[in-house]
N, C-alpha and C positions, 0 to 999 in steps of 0.2 A: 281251672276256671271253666265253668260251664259253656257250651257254644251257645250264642246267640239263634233264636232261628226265627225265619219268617216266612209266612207261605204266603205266597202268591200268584196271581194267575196271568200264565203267557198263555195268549191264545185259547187254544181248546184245554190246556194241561194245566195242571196247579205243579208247583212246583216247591218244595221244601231248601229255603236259602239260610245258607249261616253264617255268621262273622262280616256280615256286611262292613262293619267302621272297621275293620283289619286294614291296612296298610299293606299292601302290597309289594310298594316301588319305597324305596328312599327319600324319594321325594313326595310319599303323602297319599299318594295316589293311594285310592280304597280298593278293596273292594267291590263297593257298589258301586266306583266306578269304572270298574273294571266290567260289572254288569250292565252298566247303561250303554257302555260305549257299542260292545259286543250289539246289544239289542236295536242302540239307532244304525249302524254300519249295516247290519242283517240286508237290507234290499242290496245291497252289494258287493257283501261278502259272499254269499252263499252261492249265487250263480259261480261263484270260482271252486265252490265246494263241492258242486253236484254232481252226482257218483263216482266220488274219489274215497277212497278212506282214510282216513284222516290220523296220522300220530299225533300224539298230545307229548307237551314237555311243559311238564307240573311244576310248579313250586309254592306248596302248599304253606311256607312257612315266609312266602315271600321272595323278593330277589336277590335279598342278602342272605338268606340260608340254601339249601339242599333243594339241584333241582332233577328232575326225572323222565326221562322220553317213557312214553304208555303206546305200546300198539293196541295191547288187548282191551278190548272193553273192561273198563274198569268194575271192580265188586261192586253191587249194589245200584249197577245203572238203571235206572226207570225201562218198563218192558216196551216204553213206547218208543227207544231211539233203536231207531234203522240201524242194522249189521250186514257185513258182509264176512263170513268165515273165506279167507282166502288159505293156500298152502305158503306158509314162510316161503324165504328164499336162502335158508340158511338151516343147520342144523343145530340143535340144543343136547350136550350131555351123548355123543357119538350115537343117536338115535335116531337119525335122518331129521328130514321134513317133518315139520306139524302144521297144524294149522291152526291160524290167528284169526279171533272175531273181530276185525276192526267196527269202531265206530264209522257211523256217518251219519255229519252234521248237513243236514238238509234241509232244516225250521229252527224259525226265532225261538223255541223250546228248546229243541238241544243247542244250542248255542249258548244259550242264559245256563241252562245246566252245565255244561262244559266250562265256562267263566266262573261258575260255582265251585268248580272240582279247583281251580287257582290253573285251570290248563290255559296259561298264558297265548303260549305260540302253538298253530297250529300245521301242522307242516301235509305238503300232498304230494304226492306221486306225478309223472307225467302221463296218466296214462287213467283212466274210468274203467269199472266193470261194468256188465249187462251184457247180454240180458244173462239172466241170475249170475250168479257168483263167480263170475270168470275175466280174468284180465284181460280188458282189449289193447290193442296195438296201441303207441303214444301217439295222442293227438296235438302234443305240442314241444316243442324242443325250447330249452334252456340254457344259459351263458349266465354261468354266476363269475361274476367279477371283485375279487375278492385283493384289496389290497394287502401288500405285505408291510414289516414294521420300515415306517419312513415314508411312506405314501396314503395315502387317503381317497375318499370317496373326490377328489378334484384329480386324481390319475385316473383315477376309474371311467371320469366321464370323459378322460381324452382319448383312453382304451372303446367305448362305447361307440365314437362318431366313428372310427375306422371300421368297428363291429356292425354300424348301421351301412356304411357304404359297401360291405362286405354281401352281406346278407339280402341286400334291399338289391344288389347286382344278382342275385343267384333266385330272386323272384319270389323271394320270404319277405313278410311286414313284422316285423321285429317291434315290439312293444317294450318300452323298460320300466322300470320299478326300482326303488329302492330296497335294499334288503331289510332295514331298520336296524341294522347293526352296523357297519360300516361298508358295505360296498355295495354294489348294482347288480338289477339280474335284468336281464336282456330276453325275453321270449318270443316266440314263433309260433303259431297254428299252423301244425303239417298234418299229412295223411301219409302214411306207412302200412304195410302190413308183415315187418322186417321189425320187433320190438329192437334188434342190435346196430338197426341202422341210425337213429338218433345220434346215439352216443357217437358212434364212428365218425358222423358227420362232424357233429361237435367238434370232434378232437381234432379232425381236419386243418376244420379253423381255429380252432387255438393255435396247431402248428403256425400254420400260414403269418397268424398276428406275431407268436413269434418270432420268427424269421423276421419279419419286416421293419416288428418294433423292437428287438432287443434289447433297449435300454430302457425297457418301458413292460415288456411283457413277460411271461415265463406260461408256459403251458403244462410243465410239469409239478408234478404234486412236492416232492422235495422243499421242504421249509425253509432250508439253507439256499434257496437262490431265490427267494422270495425279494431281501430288503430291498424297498425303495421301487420295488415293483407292481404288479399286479399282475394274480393267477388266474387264468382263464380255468373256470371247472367247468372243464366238460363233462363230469362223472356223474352230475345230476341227471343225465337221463338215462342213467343206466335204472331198471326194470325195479333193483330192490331200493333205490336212493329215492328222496324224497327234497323237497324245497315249501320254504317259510312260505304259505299262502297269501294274495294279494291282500290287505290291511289287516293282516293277523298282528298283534302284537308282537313288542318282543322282552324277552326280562331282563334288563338290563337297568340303570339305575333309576333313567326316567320311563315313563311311559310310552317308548318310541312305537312307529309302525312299518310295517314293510307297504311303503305308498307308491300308485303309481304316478307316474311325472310324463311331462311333455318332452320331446327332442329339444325344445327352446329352452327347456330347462336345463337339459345336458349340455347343450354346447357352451349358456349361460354361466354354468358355475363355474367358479371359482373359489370358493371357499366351503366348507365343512358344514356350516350350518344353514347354506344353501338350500342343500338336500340332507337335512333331518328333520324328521318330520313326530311332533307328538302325538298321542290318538286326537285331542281337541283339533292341533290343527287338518288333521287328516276329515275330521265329520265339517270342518269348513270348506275344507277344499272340496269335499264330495256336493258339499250344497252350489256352490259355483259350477265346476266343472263336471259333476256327474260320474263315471263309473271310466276312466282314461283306459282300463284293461276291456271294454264290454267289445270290442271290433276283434278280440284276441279267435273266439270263436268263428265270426265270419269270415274271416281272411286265410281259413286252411288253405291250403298246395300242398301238391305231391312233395314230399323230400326231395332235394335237389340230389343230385349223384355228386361223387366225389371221387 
C-alpha cells in the first residue's frame, strides 16, 4: 500500500509527513497524534533538549511491532536538523572508537520531524556539548528508581521521600519525574568538572538507601534481588548512558509520558494510576502547572563530596 503523504509547514520549514491515521499505540493513538502532542509540548520540551544529543527509539511499525534505539542521524534527514559528530564511547567490529552524528532536536521542525520518523521516546545524556562538538562536564545528576517484579511506582515514591531528605541535606534541589514506564527518576543541577564524579556520588547514595532501607532498596544491578524491591540506577550518569527526556513519550501500550510531578504528589500516592500519566493528560497539567522541571537549571551546586 502506498504511504500516505502530506506537507506542511512548521515554522520556517515545510516538512514531508506520512501515514498520519497509522496507529501507533494499541489503543488508537495516531500518528497525528503523535505529531500534535510532540508540537503543543515543544515550549517545554525542548529547553530539556538543548544541546544534548538526543537517541531515538523507533517503532515504525507501532508499539506492538519491532522497536529500535538510533544514535546516528538517520538516512534521509532534512539538511536543516542540527548535528553534533561526537566520538562513541565504545568500539564496533575491534576497530576502536568512531564517530556518531547525533541528532539535535532544538525546534518545533525537528521535533514534528522526529515524531514522523515514529521516534517515540527520546532519551539524553547528563551532560551538553559546546562550544563546537565537544562534551562538557554533567550539569545534572540522576536517580532512576526502577521497581522490581512485586513493587510498583507506590515503593518508588516511598524510596523518593528518603531520596529527597537525602539529597536536600547534602544541599541539592532534587526535582522528580516520572519515568512513563513504571518508576521515578529524581534529578539534581550540579556543577562538576570530574565527568566520573556524578556516577560515584550516585552510587554513594544508592549504597547508603541501601543499608538503611533493606527491605525496600537494592543498589545493585543483579535482577535476582530485585523482587518486591526498588533499584536505585545510579549508572545513568555514567558519560555513555542516557535517560527518557522530561515529556518524551513512551511505547508502551498507551500513550504514556515521562511527566514531571510535585513532592505533594510523591508523598501523596498510593496507588499506580496516581502517577501515570497520558500525553493528553500531561498537555493538561502543563496548561495549569507550567514546566515542574524549568527551576532544574537554576538551582545548580557544586557536587557535594562523598
Amino acid at each position: 500500500m502506498a504511504e500516505k503523504k502530506l506537507t506542511v509547514q512548521v515554522g520556517e520549514r515545510q516538512l514531508v509527513l506520512s501515514n498520519l491515521d497509522k496507529p501507533l499505540y494499541p489503543s488508537g493513538y495516531t500518528k497525528a497524534e503523535v505529531v500534535h502532542y510532540s508540537s503543543t509540548i515543544a515550549p517545554v520540551l525542548l529547553p530539556h533538549l538543548r544541546g544534548q544529543p538526543v537517541t531515538f527509539v523507533r517503532w515504525p511499525e507501532g508499539t506492538t511491532g519491532e522497536a529500535f534505539f538510533e544514535k546516528e542521524l538517520p538516512r534521509g534527514a532534512p539538511d536543516w536538523v542540527r548535528t553534533a559528530p561526537l566520538p562513541s564511547s565504545g568500539t564496533r567490529s575491534g576497530k576502536g572508537p568512531r564517530t556518531i552524528t547525533y541528532p539535535l532536536i532544538e525546534d518545533v521542525p525537528s521535533l514534528v520531524w522526529a515524531a514522523n520518523l515514529a521516534a517515540l521516546e527520546l532519551h539524553v545524556p547528563q551532560w551538553t556539548i559546546g562550544p563546537g562538538p565537544k562534551r562538557q562536564s554533567p550539569d545534572r545528576l540522576v536517580f532512576g528508581l526502577d521497581p522490581g517484579p512485586g513493587a510498583t511506582v507506590v515503593e518508588c515514591a516511598r524510596v523518593a521521600e528518603r531520596l529527597l531528605e537525602v539529597l536536600t541535606a547534602d544541599g541539592l534541589t532534587p526535582l522528580p519525574k516520572t519515568s512513563g514506564s513504571k518508576g521515578l527518576q529524581i534529578s539534581c543541577g550540579v556543577r562538576t568538572r570530574q565527568p566520573g564524579r556524578t556516577s560515584a556520588y550516585a552510587k554513594a547514595i544508592a549504597e547508603q538507601l541501601a543499608a538503611e532501607m533493606p527491605e525496600l532498596v537494592v543498589s545493585k544491578m543483579a535482577k535476582n534481588l530485585r523482587a518486591n524491591k526498588v533499584f536505585i540506577d545510579w549508572s545513568q550518569n555514567h558519560v555513555a548512558k542516557t535517560t527518557i527526556a522530561p515529556y518524551s513519550l513512551r511505547g508502551r501500550d498507551t500513550p504514556t509520558a515521562s511527566t514531571p510531578i510535585t513532592w505533594d504528589e510523591v508523598r501523596a500516592c498510593r496507588t499506580t494510576a496516581e502517577l501515570t500519566f497520558t500525553a493528553d493528560d500531561v498537555l493538561h497539567r502543563v496548561e495549569e502547572h507550567g514546566d515542574l522541571l524549568a527551576e532544574l537549571a537554576g538551582t545548580r551546586v557544586a557536587l557535594p563530596g562523598r
